[in-house]
N, C-alpha and C positions, 0 to 999 in steps of 0.2 A: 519269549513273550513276557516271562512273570517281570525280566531285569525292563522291559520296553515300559512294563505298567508303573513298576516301581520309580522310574525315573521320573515318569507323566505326576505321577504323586508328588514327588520333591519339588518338582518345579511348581508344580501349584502349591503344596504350600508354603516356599522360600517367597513366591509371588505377593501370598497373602499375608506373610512377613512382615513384607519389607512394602507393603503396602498400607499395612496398620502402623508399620514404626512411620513412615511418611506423613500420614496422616497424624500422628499425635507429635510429631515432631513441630507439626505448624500452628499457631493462632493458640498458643499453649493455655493462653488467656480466655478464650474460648470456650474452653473444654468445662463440660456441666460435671460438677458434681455436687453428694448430700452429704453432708456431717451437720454435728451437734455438739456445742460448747455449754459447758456451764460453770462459769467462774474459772477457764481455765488460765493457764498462765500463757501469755501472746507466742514465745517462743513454741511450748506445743502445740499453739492452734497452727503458728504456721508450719510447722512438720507434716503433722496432719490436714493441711490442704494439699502442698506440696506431693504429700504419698498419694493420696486421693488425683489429686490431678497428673501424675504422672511426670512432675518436671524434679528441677534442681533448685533448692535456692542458692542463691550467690549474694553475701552482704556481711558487713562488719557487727560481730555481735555487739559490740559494743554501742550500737545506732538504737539497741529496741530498750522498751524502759521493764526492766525485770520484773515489778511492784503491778503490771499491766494487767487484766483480767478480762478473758476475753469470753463474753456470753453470745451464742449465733447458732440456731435452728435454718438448717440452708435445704431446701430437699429441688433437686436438680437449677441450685443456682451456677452459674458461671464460676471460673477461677474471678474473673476480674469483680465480679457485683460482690463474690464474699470478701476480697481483700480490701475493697472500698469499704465496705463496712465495717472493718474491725479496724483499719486502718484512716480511714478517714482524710483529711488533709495533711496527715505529718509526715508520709513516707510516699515516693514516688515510684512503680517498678517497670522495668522495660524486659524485653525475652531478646535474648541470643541465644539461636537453637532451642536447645532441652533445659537450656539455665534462662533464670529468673532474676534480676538482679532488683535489689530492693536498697532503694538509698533514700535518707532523713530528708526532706525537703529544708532547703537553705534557707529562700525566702517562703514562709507563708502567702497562697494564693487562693483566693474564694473562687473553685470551681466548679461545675455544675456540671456532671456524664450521668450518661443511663444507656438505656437505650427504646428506640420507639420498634414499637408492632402494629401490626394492623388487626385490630381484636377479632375480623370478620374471617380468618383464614388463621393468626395465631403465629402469623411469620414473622417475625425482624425483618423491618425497610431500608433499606439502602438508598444513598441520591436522597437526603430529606435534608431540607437547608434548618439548620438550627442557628436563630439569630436574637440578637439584643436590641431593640428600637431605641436604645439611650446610648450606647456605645458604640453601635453599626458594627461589634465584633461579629462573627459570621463561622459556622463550621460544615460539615457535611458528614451523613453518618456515612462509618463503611459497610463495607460487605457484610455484617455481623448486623449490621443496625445501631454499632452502638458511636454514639456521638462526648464530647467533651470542651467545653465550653467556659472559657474565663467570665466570670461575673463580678456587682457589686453589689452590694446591699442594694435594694429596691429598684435591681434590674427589671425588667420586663422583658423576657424568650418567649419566643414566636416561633412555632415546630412550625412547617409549611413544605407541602406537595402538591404537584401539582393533580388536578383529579381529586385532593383533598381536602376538606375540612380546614383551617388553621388551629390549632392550639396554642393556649397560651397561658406562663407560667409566670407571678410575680413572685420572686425571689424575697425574701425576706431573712433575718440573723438565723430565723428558726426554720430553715430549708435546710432538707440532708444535704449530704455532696450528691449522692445518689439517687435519678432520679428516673425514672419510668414511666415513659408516655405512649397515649396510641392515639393515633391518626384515624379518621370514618373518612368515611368514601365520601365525596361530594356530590349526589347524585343530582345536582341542577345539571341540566344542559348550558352549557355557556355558548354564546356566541362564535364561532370561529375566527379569528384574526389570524391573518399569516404572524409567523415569525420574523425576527430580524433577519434573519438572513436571507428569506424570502424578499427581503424588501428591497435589499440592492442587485446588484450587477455582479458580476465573477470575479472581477478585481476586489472591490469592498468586503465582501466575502471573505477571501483568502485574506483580506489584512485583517479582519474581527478574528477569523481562528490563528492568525500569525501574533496579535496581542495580547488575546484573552482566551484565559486558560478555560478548559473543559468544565474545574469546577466552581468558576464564578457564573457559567454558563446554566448550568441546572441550577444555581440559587436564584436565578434571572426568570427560571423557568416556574420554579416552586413558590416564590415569595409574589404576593397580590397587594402586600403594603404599599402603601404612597407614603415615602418615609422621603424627608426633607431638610436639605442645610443652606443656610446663610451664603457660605460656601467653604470650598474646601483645596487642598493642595496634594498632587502627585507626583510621584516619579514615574510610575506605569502603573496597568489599571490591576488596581489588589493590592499596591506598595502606597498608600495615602492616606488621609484621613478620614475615608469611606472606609479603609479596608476592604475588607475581598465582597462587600453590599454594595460597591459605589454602582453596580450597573441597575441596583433599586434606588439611586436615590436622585432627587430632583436637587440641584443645587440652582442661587441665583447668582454667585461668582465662584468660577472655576478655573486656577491655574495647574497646567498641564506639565512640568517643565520636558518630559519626554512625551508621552501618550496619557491620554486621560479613555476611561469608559462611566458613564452614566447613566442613568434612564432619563435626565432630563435637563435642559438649564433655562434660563428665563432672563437672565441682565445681559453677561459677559462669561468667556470662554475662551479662554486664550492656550495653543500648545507648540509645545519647538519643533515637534513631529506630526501627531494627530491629534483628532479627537472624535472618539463612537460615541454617539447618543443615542440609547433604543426606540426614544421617546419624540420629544416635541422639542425646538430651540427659539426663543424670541431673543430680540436683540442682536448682539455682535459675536458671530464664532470665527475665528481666525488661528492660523494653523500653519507653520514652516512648508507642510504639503500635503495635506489631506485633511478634509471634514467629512464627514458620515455620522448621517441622520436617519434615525429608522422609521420616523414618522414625517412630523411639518416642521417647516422653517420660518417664523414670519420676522425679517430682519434682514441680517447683512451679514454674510457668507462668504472669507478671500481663504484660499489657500494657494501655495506655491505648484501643486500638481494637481487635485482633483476636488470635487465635492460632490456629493451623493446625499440626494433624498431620496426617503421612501416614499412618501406621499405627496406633498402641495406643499410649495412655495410662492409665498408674498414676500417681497424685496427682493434680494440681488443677489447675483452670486458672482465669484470671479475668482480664476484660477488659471496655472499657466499651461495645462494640457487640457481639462475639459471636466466640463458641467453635466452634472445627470438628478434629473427631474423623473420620479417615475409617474407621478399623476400632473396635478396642474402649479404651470405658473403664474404668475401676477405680478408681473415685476421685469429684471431683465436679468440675461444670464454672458458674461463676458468672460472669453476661455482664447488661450494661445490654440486652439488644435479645435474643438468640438462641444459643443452643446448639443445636448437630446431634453424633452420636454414632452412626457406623454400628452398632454391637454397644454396649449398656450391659452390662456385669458385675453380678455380685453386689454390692448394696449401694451404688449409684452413686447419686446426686444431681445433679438441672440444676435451676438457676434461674435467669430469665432476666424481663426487664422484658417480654417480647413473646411469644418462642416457646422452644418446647421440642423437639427431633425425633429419636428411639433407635428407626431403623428396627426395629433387632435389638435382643436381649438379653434379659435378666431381672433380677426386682427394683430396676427403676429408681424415683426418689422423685423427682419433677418438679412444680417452682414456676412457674408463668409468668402474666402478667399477661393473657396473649390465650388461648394454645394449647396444648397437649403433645400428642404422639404419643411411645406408645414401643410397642416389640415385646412385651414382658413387662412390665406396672408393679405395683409395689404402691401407693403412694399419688403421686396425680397431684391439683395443685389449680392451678385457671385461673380468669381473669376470665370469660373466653367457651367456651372448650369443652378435652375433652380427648378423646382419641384413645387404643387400645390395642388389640393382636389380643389380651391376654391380660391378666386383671386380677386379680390376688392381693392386695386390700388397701379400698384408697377414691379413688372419682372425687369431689373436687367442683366444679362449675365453676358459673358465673353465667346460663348459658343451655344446656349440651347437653354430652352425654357419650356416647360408642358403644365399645364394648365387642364383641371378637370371644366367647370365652368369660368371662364376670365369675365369680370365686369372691370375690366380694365384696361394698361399696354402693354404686351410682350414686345423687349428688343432685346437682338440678340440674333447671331448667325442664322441660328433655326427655330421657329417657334412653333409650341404644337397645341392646341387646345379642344376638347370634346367639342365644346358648346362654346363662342366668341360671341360676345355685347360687347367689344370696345376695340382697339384695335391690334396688330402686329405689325411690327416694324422689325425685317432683317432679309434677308438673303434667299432665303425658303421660309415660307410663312402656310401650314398646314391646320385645320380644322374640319369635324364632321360634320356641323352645324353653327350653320351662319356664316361661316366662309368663304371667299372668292378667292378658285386656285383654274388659271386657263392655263393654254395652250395657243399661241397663236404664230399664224402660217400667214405671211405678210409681201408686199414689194412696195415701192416706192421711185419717186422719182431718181434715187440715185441708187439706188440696189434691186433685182428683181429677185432675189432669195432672202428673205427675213425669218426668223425664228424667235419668237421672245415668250418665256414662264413671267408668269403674271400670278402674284400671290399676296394675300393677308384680308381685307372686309372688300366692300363694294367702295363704301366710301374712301379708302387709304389701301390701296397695293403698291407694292413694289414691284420691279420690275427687272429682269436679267433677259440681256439679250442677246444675238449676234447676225451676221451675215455676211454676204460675197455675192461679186457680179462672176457666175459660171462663165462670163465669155472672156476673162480674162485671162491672158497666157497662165500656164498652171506651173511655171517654173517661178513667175510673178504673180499669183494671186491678188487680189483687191480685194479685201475682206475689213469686216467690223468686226469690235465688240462692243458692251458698253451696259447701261443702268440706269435704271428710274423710277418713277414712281406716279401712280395715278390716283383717278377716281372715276367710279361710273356710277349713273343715276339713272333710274329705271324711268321712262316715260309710260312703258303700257307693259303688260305681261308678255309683249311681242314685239317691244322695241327698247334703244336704251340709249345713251347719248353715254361717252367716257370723253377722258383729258387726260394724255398723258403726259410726260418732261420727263426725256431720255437725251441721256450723254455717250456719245461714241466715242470710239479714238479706232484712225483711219491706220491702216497698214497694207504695204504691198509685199509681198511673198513672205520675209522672216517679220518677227516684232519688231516696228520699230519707235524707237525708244526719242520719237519728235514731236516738236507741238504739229497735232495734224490732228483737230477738236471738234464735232459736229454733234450741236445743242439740238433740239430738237421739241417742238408743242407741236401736241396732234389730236386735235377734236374729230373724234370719228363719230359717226349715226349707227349702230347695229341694229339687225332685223334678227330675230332670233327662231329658228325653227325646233321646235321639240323642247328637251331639257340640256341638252348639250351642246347645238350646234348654233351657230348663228355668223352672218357674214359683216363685214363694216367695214365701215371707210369713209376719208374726207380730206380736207386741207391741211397742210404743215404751215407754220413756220418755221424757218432753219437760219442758223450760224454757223459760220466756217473761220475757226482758227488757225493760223500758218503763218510759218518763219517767212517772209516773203526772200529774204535772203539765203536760204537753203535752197541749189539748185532742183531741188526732186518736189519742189513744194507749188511750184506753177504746173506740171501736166497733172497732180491730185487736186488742185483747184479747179483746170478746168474740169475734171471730171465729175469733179464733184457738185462744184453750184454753175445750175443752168442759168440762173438769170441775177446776175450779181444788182442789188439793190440799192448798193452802197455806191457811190460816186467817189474818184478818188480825191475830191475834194472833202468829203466827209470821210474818208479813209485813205489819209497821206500817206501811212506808215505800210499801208497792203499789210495789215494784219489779218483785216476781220472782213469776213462776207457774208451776205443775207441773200436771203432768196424765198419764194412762196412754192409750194411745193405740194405733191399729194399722198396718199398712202391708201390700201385695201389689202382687205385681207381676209380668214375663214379662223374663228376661235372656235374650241373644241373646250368646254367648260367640264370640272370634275366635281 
């Protein structure tokens, strides 16, 4: 038991050993201590910091001036604030491990460290952007709080947090090196504004954290100055003549030659790769493959793969994968692949190789090879479909169009709209209001089984239809198919007059693939019972097309026209024949 206890004891205190040597083995600079000089000679003082702080020093005696006399009442100052003070600008020292190395500074440099607290709690701040408004030189304190800063005579340092107060320090010949600030709490409430990166899309995003480092990011966060240049030149954003403040600064010409970050530009903007701006762009930004804007753009916008606003765009954008608008545009947006556009304005344009998307807006003009959606459109044209809650103008697309209210034409294979005021034109033509979609169950002089979907207004339907004479051999069928298009006009709540023009093509048993053509007008009277049903009928006009040279083409004529019109003196060639004819039927309205 006693050998179990005694072990338990070692190991705690080897633990707390090697856990105090850990600890004083790191930030050696750190470490507080109190001493008291009077007149003494530099070499003792640093002895006795050195014992007092626990380290080693490492340096050429020969570097310190013997003649030196060093006076300093320190009571729990740092290693680093006492050697600043005795030392001053002549010696520079850096820690490896438990040593200290202390070297004569070569060239003399006027610099400016301390460190900032927050006097309300008594802590040292970390993440506090320390900057120059004449140099745009820029630092950040560490984990200790303490910062260190190149200056010049009649620099102007700017302490800035965010949540904080700014301070601000004008430099002068008769400023220590060492300097000691604190930060107050900012207790106004501010406004909320999302972030940048709030403002774009997940692609944009990941290229601002793939450019721009963590710590020009909390200077962008801390710093409230509107700090402004003529303009400036990069190689990437924090290697320029912003330095690592270029994401505070407003420039009016800005050359990028790899990537640029700013808060703002205003003429011109040019980069080989990108360009982030957190802020606002007017004029021209252009860019090897990307733009990103975290605010407005009022100008003209090309990059070779994307551009990204955060807010509202007036002017243009153009790119070869695709345009992203998060609020409004005013202007037009031209991309190889996709434009999106939260709000479109008055008179906007998207075109795009793929898609087109203006959740919001009005009078948008949208081009796209696949798709469009907008909130308000006037003319929308797609390969495959288009999209709109509100349609002031023309859908066409190559297969489908939907419509919340249309005051306009849908064409196109399918067309679908809530509420129609204008017309549709295609194949299936569907609406819940204000639509005409029948059902009709027909014979005629030359077929007694008819079938034909009747779809799109009252004034403008289309028409699909088909049929067959049942008494025909079933090895040889006699059947139609064919397409057309009408109009019907209401005479009383109980009656209605239509017009349609329908083209057949005739076949007996397989398709056959011959002139064998039957045109077709048919004014019918319907009487309508209820809301659904109603019956009608009336006179044809008919044409018959045929090879007269094709033997199979005289017993489908006479089958087909009863009383040929045509005299063969008006019809040498027996192509064509006429005939007056009838038609009835029973529509079923939906």
């Amino acid at each position: 038991m006693f050998r179990i206890a005694a072990g338990r004891v070692f190991l705690l205190l080897f633990f707390c050993c090697f856990t105090l040597i850990a600890v004083r083995a790191s930030d050696v600079l750190e470490r507080t201590i109190s001493v008291q000089f009077n007149q003494v000679p530099l070499k003792e003082a640093l002895a006795t910091i050195a014992r007092e702080g626990g380290f080693v020093w490492s340096y050429n005696a020969n570097i310190l001036d013997e003649n030196q006399r060093v006076t300093l009442v320190a009571d729990d100052w740092t290693v680093r604030e006492s050697l600043l003070y005795i030392l001053g600008d002549n010696y520079t020292f850096k820690q490896s491990g438990e040593y200290l190395i202390l070297k004569r500074q070569r060239k003399k440099q006027k610099k400016l460290s301390g460190y900032i607290t927050d006097p309300s709690t008594g802590k040292r701040m970390a993440d506090v952007t320390v900057y120059d408004r004449k140099t745009l030189r820029s630092t950040t304190t560490n984990k200790h709080g303490f910062y260190e800063l190149q200056v010049e005579d009649r620099s102007e340092v700017v302490v800035s947090k965010l949540a904080y107060h700014d301070t601000v320090l004008q430099v002068t010949s008769q400023t220590p090196r060492l300097v000691k600030l604190d930060l107050y709490v900012d207790t106004l409430k501010r406004p909320y504004k999302p972030g940048f990166r709030e403002e774009l899309n997940t692609v944009a995003a990941e290229l601002e954290d793939f450019f721009v480092r963590s710590s020009q990011k909390v200077s962008t966060l801390n710093v409230r100055d509107s700090l402004h240049r003529y303009a400036q030149v990069s190689l990437l954003p924090g290697l320029g003549t912003n330095h690592r403040l270029s994401g505070n600064v407003i420039n009016d010409y800005s050359l990028n030659i790899l990537a640029g970050y700013s808060r703002g530009n205003r003429v011109l903007e040019v980069a080989g790769l990108g360009n982030i701006t957190r802020e606002d762009v007017t004029g021209l930004q252009a860019a090897g493959l990307f733009n990103i804007v975290g605010d407005n753009l009022t100008g003209v916008q090309t990059a070779g793969l994307f551009n990204n606003i955060g807010n509202n765009m007036t002017g243009a954008q153009a790119a070869g994968i695709y345009n992203f608008a998060r609020d409004t545009v005013y202007g037009g947006q031209f991309a190889g692949i996709g434009n999106y556009a939260g709000y479109v304005g008055q008179a906007a344009i998207q075109a795009a190789g793929i898609l087109n998307l203006a959740p919001k807006g009005k009078y948008t003009t949208q081009f796209a090879g696949i798709l469009n959606h907008a909130h308000t459109g006037v003319y929308q044209v797609a390969g495959i479909g288009n999209t709109a809650d509100t349609l002031y103008g023309l859908q066409v697309a190559g297969v489908f169009n939907r419509g919340g209210l249309v005051k306009g034409v849908q064409i196109g294979l399918i067309n679908f709209a809530r509420e129609i005021r204008g017309a549709q034109i295609g194949l299936v033509n569907l609406s819940q209001t204000g639509g005409y979609v029948v059902l009709e169950y027909s014979a005629n002089d030359v077929l007694t089984v008819n079938a034909a979907f009747k779809s799109g207004v009252p004034a403008f339907y289309t028409i699909l239809t088909a049929g067959m004479d049942p008494e025909s051999p079933a090895e040889n069928r006699f059947w139609t198919f064919g397409g057309g298009f009408g109009a019907r006009m209401r005479l009383a709540n109980w009656a209605g007059l239509s017009f349609d023009l329908i083209h057949r093509h005739l076949n007996e048993g397989a398709h056959l693939n011959e002139w064998q053509e039957w045109t077709q007008v048919a004014p019918a009277f319907d009487l309508t019972f209820g809301k659904h049903f109603s019956i009608a009928g009336g006179p044809t006009a008919n044409l018959f097309l045929a090879d007269p040279d094709r033997p199979g083409s005289i017993p489908i004529r006479d089958r087909v026209v009863t009383n040929d019109q045509l005299t063969p003196g008006q019809n040498a060639d027996g192509w064509l024949s006429a005939w007056w004819g009838w038609t009835a039927g029973v529509r079923v309205r939906f």
